[in-house]
Each structure stands twice: as C-alpha cells, then as structure tokens.
C-alpha positions as CSV (number, residue, x, y, z in Angstrom):
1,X,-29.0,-27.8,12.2
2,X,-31.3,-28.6,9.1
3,X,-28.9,-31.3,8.1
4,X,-27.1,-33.5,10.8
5,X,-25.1,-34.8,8.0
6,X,-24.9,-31.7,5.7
7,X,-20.7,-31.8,6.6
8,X,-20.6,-35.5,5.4
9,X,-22.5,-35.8,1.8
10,X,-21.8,-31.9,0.7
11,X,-18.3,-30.6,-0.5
12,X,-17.5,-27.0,-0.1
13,X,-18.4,-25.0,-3.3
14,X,-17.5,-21.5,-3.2
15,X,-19.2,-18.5,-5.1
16,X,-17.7,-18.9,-8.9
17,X,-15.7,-16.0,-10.4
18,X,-16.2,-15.1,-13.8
19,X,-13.6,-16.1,-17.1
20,X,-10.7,-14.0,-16.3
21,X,-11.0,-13.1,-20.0
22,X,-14.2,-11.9,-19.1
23,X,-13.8,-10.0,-15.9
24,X,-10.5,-8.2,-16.7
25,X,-12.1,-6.1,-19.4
26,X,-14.1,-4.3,-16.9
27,X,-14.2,-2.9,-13.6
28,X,-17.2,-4.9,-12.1
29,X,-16.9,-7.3,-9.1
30,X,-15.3,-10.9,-10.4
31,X,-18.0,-13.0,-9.2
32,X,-20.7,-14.5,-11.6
33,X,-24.4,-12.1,-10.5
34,X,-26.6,-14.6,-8.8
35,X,-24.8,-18.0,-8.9
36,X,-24.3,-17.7,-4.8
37,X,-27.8,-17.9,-4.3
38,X,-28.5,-21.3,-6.1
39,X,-26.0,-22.9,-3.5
40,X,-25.8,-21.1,-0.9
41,X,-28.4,-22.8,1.3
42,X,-26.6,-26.6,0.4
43,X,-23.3,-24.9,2.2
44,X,-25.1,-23.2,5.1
45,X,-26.5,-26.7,5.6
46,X,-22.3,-28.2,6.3
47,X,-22.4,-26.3,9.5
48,X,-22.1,-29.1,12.3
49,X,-23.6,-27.0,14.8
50,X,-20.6,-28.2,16.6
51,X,-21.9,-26.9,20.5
52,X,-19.0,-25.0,20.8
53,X,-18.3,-22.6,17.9
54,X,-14.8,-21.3,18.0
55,X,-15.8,-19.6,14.7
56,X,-17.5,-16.7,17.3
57,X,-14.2,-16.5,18.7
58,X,-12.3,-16.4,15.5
59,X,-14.5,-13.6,14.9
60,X,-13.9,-10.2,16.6
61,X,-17.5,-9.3,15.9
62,X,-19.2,-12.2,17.8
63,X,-21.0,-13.2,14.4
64,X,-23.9,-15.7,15.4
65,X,-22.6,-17.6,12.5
66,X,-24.1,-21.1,13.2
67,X,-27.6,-19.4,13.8
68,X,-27.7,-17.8,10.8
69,X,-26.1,-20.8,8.7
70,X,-29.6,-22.8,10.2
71,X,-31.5,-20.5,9.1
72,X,-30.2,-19.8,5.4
73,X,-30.1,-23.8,4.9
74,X,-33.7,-23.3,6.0
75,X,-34.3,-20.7,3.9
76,X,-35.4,-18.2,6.2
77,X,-34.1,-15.2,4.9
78,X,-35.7,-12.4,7.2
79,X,-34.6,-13.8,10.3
80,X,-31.0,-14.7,9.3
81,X,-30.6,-11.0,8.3
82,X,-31.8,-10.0,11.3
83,X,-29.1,-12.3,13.1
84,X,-26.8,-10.8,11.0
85,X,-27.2,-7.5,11.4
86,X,-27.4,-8.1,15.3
87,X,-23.2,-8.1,15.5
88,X,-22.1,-6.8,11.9
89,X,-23.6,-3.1,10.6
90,X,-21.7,-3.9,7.5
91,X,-22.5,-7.5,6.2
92,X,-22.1,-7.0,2.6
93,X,-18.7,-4.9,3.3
94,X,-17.5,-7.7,4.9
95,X,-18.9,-10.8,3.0
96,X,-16.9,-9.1,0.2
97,X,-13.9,-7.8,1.6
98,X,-12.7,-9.5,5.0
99,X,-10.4,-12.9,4.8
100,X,-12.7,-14.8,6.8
101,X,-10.7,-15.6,10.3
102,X,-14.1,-17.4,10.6
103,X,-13.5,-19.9,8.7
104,X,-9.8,-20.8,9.9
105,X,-11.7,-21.2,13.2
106,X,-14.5,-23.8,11.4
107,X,-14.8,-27.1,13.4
108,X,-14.9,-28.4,10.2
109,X,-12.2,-27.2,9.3
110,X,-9.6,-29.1,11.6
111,X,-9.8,-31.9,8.7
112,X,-12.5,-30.6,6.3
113,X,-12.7,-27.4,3.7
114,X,-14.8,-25.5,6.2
115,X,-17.9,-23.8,5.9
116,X,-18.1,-21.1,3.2
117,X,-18.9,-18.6,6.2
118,X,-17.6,-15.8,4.1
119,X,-20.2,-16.8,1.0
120,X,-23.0,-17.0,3.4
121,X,-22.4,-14.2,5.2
122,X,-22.8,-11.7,1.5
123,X,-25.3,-13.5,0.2
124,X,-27.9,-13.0,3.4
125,X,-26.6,-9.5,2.7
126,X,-27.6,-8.9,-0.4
127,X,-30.7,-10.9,0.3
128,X,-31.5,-8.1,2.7
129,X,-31.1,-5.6,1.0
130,X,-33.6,-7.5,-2.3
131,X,-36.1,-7.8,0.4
132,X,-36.1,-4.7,2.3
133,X,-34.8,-6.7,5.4
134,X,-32.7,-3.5,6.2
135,X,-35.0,0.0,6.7
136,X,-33.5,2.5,8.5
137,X,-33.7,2.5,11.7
138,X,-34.0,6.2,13.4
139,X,-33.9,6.8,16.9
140,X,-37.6,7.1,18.8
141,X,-36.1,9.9,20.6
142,X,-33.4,12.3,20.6
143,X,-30.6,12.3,24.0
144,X,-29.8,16.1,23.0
145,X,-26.3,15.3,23.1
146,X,-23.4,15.7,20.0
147,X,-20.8,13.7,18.9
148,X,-17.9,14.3,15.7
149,X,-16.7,11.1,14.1
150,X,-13.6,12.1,12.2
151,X,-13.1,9.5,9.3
152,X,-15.3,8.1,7.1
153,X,-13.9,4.5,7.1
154,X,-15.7,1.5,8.1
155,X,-14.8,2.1,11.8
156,X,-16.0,5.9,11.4
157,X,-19.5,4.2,10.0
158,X,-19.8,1.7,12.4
159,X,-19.3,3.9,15.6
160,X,-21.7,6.9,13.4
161,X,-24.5,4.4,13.2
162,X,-24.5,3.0,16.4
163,X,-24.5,6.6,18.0
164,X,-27.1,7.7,15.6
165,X,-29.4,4.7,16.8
166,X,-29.1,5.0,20.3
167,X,-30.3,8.9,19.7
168,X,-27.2,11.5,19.6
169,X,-27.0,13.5,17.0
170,X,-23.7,12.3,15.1
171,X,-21.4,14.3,12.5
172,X,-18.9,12.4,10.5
173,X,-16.2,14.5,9.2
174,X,-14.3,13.0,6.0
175,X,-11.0,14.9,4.4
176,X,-12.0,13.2,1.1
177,X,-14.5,14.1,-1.2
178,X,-16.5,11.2,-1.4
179,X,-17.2,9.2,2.0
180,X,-15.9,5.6,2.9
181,X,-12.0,6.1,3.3
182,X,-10.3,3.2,2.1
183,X,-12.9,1.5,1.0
184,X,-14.0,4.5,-1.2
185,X,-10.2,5.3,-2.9
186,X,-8.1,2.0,-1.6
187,X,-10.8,-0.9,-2.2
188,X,-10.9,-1.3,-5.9
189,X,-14.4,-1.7,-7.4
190,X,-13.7,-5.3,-8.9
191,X,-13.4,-6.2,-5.5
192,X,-16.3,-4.2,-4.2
193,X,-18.7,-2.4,-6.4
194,X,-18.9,1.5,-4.5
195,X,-22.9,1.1,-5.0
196,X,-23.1,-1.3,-2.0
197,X,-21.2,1.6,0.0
198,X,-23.9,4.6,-1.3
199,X,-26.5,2.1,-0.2
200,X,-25.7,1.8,3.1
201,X,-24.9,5.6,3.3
202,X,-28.1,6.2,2.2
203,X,-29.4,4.5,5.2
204,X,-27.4,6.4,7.5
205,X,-28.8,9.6,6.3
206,X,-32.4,8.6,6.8
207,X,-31.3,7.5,10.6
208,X,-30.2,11.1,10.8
209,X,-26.2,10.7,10.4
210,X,-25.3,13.9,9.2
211,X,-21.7,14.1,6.9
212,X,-19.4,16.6,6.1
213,X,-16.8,15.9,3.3
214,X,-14.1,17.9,1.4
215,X,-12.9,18.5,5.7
216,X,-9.9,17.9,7.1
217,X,-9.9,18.4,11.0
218,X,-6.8,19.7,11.8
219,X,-6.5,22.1,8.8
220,X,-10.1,23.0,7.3
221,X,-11.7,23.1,11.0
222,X,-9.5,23.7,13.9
223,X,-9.3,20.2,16.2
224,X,-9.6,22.3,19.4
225,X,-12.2,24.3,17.8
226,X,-14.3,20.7,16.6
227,X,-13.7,18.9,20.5
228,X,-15.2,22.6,22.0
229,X,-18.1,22.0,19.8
230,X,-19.1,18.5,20.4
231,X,-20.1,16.6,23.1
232,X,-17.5,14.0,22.6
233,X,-15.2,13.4,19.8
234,X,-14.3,9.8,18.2
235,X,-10.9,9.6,15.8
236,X,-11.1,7.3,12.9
237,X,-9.2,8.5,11.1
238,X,-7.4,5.1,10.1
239,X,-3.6,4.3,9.8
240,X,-2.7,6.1,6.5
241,X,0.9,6.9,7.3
242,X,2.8,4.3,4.5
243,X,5.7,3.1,4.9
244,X,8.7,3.8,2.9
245,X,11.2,1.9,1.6
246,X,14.6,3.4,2.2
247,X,17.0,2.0,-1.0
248,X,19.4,3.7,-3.3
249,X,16.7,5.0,-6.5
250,X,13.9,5.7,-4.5
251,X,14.2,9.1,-5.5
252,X,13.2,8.3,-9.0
253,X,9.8,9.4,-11.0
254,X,7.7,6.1,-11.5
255,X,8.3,5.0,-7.6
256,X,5.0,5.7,-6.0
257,X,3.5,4.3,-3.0
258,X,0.4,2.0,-3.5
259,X,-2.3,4.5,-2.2
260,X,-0.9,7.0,-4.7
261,X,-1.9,4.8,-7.5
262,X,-5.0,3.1,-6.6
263,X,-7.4,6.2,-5.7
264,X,-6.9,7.5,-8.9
265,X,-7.8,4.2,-10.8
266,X,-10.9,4.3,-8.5
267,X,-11.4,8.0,-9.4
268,X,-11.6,7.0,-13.0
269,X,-14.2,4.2,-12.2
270,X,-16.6,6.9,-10.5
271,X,-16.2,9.1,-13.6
272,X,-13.7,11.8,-12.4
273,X,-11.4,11.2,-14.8
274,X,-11.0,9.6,-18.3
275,X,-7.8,8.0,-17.6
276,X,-5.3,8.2,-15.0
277,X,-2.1,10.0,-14.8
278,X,-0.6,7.4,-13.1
279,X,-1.9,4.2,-15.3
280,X,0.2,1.4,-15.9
281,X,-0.9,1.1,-19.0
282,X,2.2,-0.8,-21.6
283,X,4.5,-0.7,-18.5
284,X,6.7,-2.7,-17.0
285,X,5.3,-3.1,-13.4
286,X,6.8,-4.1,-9.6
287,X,5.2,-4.5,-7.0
288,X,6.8,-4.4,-4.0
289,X,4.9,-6.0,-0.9
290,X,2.9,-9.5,-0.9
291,X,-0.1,-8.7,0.8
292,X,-3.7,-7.4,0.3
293,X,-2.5,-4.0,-0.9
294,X,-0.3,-5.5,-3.4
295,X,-3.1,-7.8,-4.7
296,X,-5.0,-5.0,-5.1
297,X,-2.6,-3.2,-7.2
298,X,-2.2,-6.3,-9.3
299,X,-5.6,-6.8,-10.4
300,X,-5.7,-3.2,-11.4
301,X,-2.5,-3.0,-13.5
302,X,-3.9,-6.2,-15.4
303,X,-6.9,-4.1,-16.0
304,X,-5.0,-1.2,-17.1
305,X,-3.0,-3.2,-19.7
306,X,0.2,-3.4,-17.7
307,X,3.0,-5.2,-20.4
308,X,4.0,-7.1,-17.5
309,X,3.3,-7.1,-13.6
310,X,5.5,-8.9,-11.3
311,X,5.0,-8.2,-7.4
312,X,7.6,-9.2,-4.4
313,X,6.9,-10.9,-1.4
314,X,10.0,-11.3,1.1
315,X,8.7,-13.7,2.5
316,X,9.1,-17.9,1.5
317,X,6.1,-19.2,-0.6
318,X,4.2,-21.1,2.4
319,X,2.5,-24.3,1.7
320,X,-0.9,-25.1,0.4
321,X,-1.5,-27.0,4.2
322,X,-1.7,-25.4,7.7
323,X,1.3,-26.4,9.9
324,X,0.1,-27.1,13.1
325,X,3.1,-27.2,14.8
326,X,3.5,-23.9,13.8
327,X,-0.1,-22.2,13.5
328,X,-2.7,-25.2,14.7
329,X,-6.2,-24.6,14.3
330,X,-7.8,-22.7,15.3
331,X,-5.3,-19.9,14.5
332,X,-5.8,-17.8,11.0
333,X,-3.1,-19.8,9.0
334,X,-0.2,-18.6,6.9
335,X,-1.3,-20.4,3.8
336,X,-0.5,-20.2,-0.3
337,X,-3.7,-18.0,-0.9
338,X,-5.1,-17.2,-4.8
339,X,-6.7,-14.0,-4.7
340,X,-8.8,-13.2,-8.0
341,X,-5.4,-11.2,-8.7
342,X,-3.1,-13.8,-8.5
343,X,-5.9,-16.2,-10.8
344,X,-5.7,-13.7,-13.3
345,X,-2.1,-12.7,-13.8
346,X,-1.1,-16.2,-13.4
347,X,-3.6,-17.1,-15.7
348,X,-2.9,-14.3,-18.3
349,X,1.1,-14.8,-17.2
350,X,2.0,-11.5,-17.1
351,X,5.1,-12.4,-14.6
352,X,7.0,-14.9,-16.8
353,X,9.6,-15.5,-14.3
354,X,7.7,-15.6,-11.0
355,X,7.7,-18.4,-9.0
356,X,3.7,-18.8,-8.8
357,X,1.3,-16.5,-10.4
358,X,2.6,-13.1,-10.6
359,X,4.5,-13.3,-7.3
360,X,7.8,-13.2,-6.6
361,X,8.6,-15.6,-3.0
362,X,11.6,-14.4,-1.0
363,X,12.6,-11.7,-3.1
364,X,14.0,-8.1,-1.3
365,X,15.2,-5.0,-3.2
366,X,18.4,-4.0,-2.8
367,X,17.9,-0.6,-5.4
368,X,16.1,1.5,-8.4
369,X,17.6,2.4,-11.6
370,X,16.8,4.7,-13.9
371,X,17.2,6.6,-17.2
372,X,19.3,9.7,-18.4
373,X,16.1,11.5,-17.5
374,X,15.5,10.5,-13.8
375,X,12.4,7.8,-14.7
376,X,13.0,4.3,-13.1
377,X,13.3,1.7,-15.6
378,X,14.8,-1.3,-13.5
379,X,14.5,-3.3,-10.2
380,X,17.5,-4.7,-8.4
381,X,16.4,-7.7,-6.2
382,X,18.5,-10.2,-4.3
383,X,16.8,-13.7,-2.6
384,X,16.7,-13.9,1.2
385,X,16.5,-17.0,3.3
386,X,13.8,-17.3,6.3
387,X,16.0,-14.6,8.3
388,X,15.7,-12.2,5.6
389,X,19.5,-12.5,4.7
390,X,20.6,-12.5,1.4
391,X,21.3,-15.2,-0.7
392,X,24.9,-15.1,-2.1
393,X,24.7,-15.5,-6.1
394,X,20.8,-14.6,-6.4
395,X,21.0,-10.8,-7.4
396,X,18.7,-10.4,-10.3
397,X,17.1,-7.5,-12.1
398,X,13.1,-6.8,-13.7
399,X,12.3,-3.9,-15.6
400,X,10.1,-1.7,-14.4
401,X,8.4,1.5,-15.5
402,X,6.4,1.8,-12.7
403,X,7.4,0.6,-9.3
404,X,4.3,0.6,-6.6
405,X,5.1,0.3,-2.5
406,X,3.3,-1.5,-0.8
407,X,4.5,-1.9,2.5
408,X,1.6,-1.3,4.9
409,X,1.2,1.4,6.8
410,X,2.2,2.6,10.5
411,X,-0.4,4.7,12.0
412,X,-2.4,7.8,11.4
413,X,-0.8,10.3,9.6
414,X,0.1,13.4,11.3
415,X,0.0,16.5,8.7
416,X,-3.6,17.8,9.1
417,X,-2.1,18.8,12.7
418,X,-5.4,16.6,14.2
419,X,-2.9,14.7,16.3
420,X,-0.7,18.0,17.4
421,X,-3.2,20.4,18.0
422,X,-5.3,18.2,20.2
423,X,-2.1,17.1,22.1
424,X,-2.7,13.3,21.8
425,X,-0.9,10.5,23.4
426,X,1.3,8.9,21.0
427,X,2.3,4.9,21.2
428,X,5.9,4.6,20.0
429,X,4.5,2.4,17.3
430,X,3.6,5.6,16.0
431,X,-0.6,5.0,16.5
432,X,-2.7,7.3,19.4
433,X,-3.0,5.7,22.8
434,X,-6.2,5.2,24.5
435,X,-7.0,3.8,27.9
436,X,-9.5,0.4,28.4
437,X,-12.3,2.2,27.5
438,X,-11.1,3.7,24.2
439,X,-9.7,7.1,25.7
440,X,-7.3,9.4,24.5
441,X,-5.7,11.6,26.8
442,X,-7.6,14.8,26.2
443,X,-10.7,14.7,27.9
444,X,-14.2,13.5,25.8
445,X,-12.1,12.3,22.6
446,X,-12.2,8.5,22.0
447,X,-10.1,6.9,19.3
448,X,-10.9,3.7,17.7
449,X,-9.7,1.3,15.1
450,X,-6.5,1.5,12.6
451,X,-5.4,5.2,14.4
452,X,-5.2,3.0,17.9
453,X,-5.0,-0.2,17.0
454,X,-2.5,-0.6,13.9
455,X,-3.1,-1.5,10.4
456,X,-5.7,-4.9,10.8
457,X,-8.5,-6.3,9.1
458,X,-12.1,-4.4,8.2
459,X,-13.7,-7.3,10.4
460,X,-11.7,-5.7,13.3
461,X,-12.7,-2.3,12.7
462,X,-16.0,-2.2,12.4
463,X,-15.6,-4.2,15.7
464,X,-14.0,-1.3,17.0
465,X,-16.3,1.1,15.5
466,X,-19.2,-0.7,17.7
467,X,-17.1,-1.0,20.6
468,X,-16.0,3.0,20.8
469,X,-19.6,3.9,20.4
470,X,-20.5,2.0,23.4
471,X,-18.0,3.6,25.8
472,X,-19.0,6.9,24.1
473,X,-22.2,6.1,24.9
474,X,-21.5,5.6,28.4
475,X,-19.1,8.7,29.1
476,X,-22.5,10.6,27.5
477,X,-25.3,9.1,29.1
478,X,-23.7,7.2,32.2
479,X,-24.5,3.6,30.9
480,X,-24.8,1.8,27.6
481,X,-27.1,-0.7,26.0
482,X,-24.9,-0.7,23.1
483,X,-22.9,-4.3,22.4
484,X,-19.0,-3.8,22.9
485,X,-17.6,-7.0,21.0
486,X,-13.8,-6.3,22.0
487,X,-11.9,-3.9,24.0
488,X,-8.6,-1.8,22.8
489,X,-6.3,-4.3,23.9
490,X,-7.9,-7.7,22.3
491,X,-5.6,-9.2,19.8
492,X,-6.7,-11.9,16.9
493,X,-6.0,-15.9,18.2
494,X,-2.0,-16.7,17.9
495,X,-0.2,-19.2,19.3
C-alpha cells in the first residue's frame, strides 16, 4: 500500500474516451492512445489494501488485484505483469472487454467510486507487452501426449496455452477463418483493436500451439475420427445457438439476428470487404435486446451512418445507485450503465424518442411489418410493467429498415454434428453436461466454458479455459500443477 490514504485525497478518474465526433468516423478503439498511463499509478494508489479483498472473490480468475495495484502505484511495472499474468493469460483481452465484477466487489466501493481495477488491469497489459514483460514461454520438455481444442475463443486459448506450457502438444481447431471466435467476428474493433488478439496468437505459436482454421469438427473432420486421434479432446466451442424471437413478421428480409450483422462489419475492418451487404447505412434501425450484444450493434450502426438507431430493453431503466436490499455489495449490481455506445448515440441523438440515450426501457415487440415486397419497414412495440405484462394504451410503432436480434444465445449450436456424432450429454438448457472435473460423457473429451456453462462473461471463460486444462492435465499425466480457479459448477456472487 504506497499510499495509506490514496482512497481519501484521490477521486476515481477513469481512462478518457475520445470526442464522439472524433471516434465515430473510424473504427479504432474509443479511448484517447496513452492518456491511461499518466494516471494510472494515482488510481492504483486508492486501493485500501483492505486485508480482506472480496475483489478476489468477485473475480472468477483469483486476480491478485491488490498486489498488483501496490506495485503499479509504485511503478514497478515488470513485477506487476508478472502478477498479472500469474491468474489471467489474457490481461489486455480483459482490461478491454470484461465489465469488471471486480470492481462491484471493491471495499471501496461499499460507499466510494471504487478502484479503476479494470483501467489498471489494461494498462500493466499493454505495459507488458512495450517492455517485453511477456516472451513466450515454451515448454522445457515435451510429455509426448496430444490434445484437440475445438474453438478458438478465449476459453479455447486459455486451456491451448496452458496445455502447451505444461508440454503436450496442443491443436486448436477453429470453423472460422481467422482465429479468436467471438472476439474475432462478435467483438467489434472500436471496442478491441484485433492487433492485441494476433499478438498474443503470435505468442502461442512460438510456445508451439499449433492451429487449424477454415475446420469445422463435425463436418470438415469427423468428431469420432478427431477424439481417436488425440489423446484427449477439450470442446470450446462457445454458446453460438441465438435465440429467436417468435412474433408475427419475423419472416421478413431486414430481420437478422445480431451475429449475422456484426462479423461482416468486422470482415470489412480486416479488409475482406469494401462494404457490407448487411450495412445500416441511411436506415432506420431496432435493436431488439438491451445488453452487451446490443451495445455492440449500436456503436456499429452509428458508425455505419444509420438514419436512426433505437434499441429495446424489456426491462425497467434501473437506477444510477445500487439497491442493497435488492443486490448489496458485494454482488455485481443492476445499474444505469453508459457504454461508449450509449455516449455516442445519445450524444449524436439518433433515438429521438428514447427514454435515455438510444434505449428504449420496458419496451417488448408485439410484431414486424413490412412492404408490398416482403422488406420490414416497421416495429410494433407495446410497454410492459416489471412482470413483463403489457401496458394497456402503450402500443407504439418505429420504423425500421433493419431490425437486429439480440437476444443472447442458448448453448452450442448443434449443426456441424460435433455434438451428435460424439454422442454428448445434453443439459436441458440446451448446453453439454460435464461432471466435477469438466467431463463429458464420452471418455477423454472435456468441455469447458459457454458450451457447458451458458452464455457468461470472457472473465469466466478464460477462467474456465485454465480450469479444463488442469483436469486435462491430470486425466493425461495423473496430477496437475496447473491452477484451477473454479470448478463447472461455480456460479458468480448473488444474493
């Protein structure tokens, strides 16, 4: 603790974003280049080093967070990183892209803003990396045994790495042709530039992580064929099955789900194509959903030059305090949050009628209309009370030339045939069972992260990713030196 009264003379300052006039032009990440750094150490300095940190707790990775924070306010850059990258493969994936349950679990934070966790955590990333903090690290020895990862997401990465370090020779399998799953075609680049991703894949190849793209298991290699193969198997495949929304109109062209329309906005940013096909350029856009996914198709219609973008959330607009009746610290609160979307559109007002921002509080669709030739051109919406029942009197319409679902997803999706042709255990949620040590049914194949667990947070799977690889390690070798932050039944803090 550098110093004992850090929390008491310094207020919270967060990493600036650039003009939204600015940043909407272009497709690079909305924070000013190199204004964390000036502050960063004058915020790592608030941490009370409170003797028992519940932020580790909040934390399904077990981030040392108050060991690093001393160490950033004391300017010691080599040893935080190496803190850091003690729990966390992926420090500059998350310090960019997680919501920081962290920092709802801040000491300071039962009465304070808390600790910028979040900022501290990206910048000792990126410090790193300036430094060469981060080599490679190869195996000393090989353990002659051979594991498939199938999926290329952040859990996929996280259980390849760890595997690759403790000396198996590791093959990640990705259906895509680019590797890093959703954070490669879902994550759009304002919120994470894709060279931070190469960078670390580069890292993995000189550890000896082998990747094949363009590979579906399931339909471009056989699954029974890939677990014969292998020593032991690991699905991460990620919960990519979306959810539908079942209204009169769905039918109609311009209704797309979200993960139609943002890979090809990110294919255009790596240089695939000039424009895309699906752009919401001069339209009329809904959104329909209130969460991350939304957000993320917000910020990318204003780039596009959407006429108007307008999403629904049906749920009520919480309040700008935590209710601790309902959620008390140290819970991850239901909060009114202002996503670098929301700033812009709202500052831009490209939802004229919305109730905050571009969004759209307690609002459900009752139906899609269209024109003579089959294109949707209108959204039917009705208010809903805190039971999701409508409002009598509320029905309202938007136009909309483009309608985007974003409802969230329900597990893996089944159409490669991975899940059928290996004969997996289903959950009736719809996600792949596994047993306490990350298990599937079928002999030697582990699953880990959205494909067991549900759709959550990327904090939670890379946590998984490290966790599987551990328990992989085990079934290979008969124990494990390998750090297993949570098991497949842990569940984030609630009440």
């Amino acid at each position: 603790m550098a110093d004992p009264k850090g929390f008491l003379t310094t207020p919270r300052e967060e990493w600036p974003r650039r003009p939204v006039e600015e940043r909407v032009r272009d497709w690079d990440e909305v924070y000013v280049p190199g204004a964390l750094l000036p502050i960063i150490s004058k915020q790592a300095d608030r941490c009370m080093d409170c003797g028992i940190p519940f932020c580790h707790e909040a934390c399904p990775l077990g981030n040392l967070i108050p060991e690093w924070n001393d160490l950033v306010s004391r300017e010691d850059w080599r040893a935080a990183a190496d803190r850091l990258h003690a729990t966390n493969n992926f420090p500059e994936f998350t310090g960019r892209l997680c919501p920081a349950p962290c920092e709802a679990g801040c000491v300071l934070a039962i009465n304070q803003p808390a600790v910028t966790i979040k900022n501290v955590e990206c910048a000792i990333a990126d410090r790193a990396w300036e430094e060469g903090f981060a080599p490679p690290q190869p195996p000393d020895r090989l353990s002659g045994r051979t594991v498939a990862v199938i999926g290329s997401g952040p859990t996929g990465l996280a259980a390849a790495q760890q595997l690759t370090r403790a000396g198996h020779t590791v093959v990640v399998y990705e259906k895509d042709d680019r590797l890093g799953g959703l954070m490669r075609y879902g994550i759009p680049e304002f919120k994470m530039e894709k060279r931070h991703l190469e960078r670390r894949l580069e890292q993995m190849r000189a550890e000896g992580t082998k990747f094949r793209t363009s590979t579906a298991v399931g339909r471009d290699v056989g699954a029974a064929e890939l677990r014969a193969r292998y020593d032991a198997v690991v699905i991460a495949t990620g919960a990519t099955a979306w959810r539908e929304l079942a209204v009169p109109g769905r039918e109609l062209a311009g209704v797309q789900q979200a993960m139609e329309y943002l890979p090809l906005a990110n294919r255009v940013c790596e240089g695939d194509l000039e424009s895309s096909p699906m752009s919401a350029a001069g339209k009329h856009v809904v959104i329909v959903g209130g969460g991350d996914t939304g957000a993320d198709c917000l910020g990318t219609a204003v780039r596009e030059g959407a006429a108007s973008v307008t999403q629904l959330d049906i749920y009520t607009q919480p309040g700008a305090e935590r209710d601790d009746d309902v959620e008390p610290w140290p819970t991850y609160p239901k909060i009114y949050r202002l996503s670098a979307a929301h700033e812009e559109a709202g500052e831009l007002r490209t939802a004229p009628a919305a109730d905050a921002d571009a969004r759209l509080f307690a609002a459900s669709t009752l139906r899609f209309t269209g024109d003579e030739s089959g294109h949707v051109r209108s959204l039917h919406l009705v208010e809903v009370d805190a039971g999701r029942r409508p409002v009598p009197g509320t029905g309202r319409r938007l136009p909309a030339d483009l309608v985007l679902l974003a409802l969230g997803f329900s597990g893996p999706d089944r159409g490669d045939g991975l899940v059928d042709q290996l004969g997996l255990t289903m959950e009736a949620r719809g996600t792949v069972a596994r047993d306490a040590g990350f298990a599937t049914n079928v002999p030697g194949v582990f699953v880990a992260g959205d494909a067991a667990r549900g759709q959550s947070l990327i904090v939670w799977a890379i946590a998984e990713g490290r966790a599987v690889a551990a328990a992989v390690d085990r079934h290979l070798t008969g124990s494990s030196r390998l750090p297993a932050p949570i098991g497949p039944y842990d569940r984030p803090m609630a009440v």
